[in-house]
C-alpha positions as CSV (number, residue, x, y, z in Angstrom):
1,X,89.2,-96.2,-95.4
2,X,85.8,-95.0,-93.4
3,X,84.5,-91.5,-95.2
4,X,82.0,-89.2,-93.0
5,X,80.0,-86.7,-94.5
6,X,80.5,-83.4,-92.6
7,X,77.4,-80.7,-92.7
8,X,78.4,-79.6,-89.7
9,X,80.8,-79.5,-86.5
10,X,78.8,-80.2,-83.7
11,X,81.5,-80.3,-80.4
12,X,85.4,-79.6,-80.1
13,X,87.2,-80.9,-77.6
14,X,90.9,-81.0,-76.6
15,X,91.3,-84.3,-73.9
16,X,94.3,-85.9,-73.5
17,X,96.5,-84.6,-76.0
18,X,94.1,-85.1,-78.7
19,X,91.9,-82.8,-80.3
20,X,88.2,-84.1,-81.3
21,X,85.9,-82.7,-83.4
22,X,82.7,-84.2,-84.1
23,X,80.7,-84.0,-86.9
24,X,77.3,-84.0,-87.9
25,X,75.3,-84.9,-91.5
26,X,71.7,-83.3,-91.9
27,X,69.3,-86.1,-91.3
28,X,65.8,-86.4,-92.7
29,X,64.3,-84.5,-90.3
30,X,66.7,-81.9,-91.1
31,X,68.4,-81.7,-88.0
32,X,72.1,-82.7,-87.7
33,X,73.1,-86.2,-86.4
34,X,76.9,-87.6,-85.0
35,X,78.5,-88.7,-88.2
36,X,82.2,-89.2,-86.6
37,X,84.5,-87.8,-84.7
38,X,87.6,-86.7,-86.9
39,X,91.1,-87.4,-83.8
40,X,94.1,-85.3,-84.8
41,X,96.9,-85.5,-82.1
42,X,97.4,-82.6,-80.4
43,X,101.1,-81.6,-82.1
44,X,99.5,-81.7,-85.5
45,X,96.2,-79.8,-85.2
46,X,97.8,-76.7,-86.6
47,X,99.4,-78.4,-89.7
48,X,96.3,-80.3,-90.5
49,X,93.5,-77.7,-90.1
50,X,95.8,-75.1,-92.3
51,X,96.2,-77.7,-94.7
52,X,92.3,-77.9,-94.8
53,X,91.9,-74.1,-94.7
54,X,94.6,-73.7,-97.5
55,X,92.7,-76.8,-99.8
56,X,89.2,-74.5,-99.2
57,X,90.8,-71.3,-100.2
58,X,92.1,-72.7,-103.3
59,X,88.9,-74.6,-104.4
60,X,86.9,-72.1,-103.8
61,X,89.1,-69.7,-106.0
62,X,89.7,-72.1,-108.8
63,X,85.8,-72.4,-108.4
64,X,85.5,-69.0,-108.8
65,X,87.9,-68.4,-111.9
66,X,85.8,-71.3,-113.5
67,X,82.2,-69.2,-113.2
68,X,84.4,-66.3,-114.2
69,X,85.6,-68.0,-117.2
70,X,82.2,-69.5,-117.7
71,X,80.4,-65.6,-117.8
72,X,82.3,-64.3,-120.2
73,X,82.3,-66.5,-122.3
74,X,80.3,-65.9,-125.4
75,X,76.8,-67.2,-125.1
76,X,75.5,-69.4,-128.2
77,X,72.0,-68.0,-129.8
78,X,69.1,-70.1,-129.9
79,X,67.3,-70.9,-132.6
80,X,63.6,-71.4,-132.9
């Protein structure tokens, strides 16, 4: 399986049925460089993106109820 690392989207394009996003990493310079282009046929580009969408929302509120959890809990003293 090939894995891309996404900073960014850098085009989105719908040709032939198929929708194409390409993606960008941040490069040394800083600057964002083609990564790979993620195809999802044109029928299932609303399932798959709200299946994205829905994975974000829920890691970023378990990530949340974990810094929640992590504030108040008690803090230990230090000792000198």
């Amino acid at each position: 399986m090939t894995q891309i690392l996404v900073d960014g989207v850098t085009y989105v394009s719908f040709i032939n049925g198929v929708l194409r996003i390409e993606c960008g990493s941040v490069n040394r310079e800083g600057k964002l460089s083609p990564s790979g282009t993620l195809l999802i046929p044109g029928a299932q580009a609303g399932p798959v993106l709200k299946s994205i969408a829905d994975a974000a929302k829920e890691l970023g509120k378990r990530q949340r109820e974990r810094a929640g959890k992590a504030a108040q809990a008690p803090v230990p003293p230090v000792e000198h």
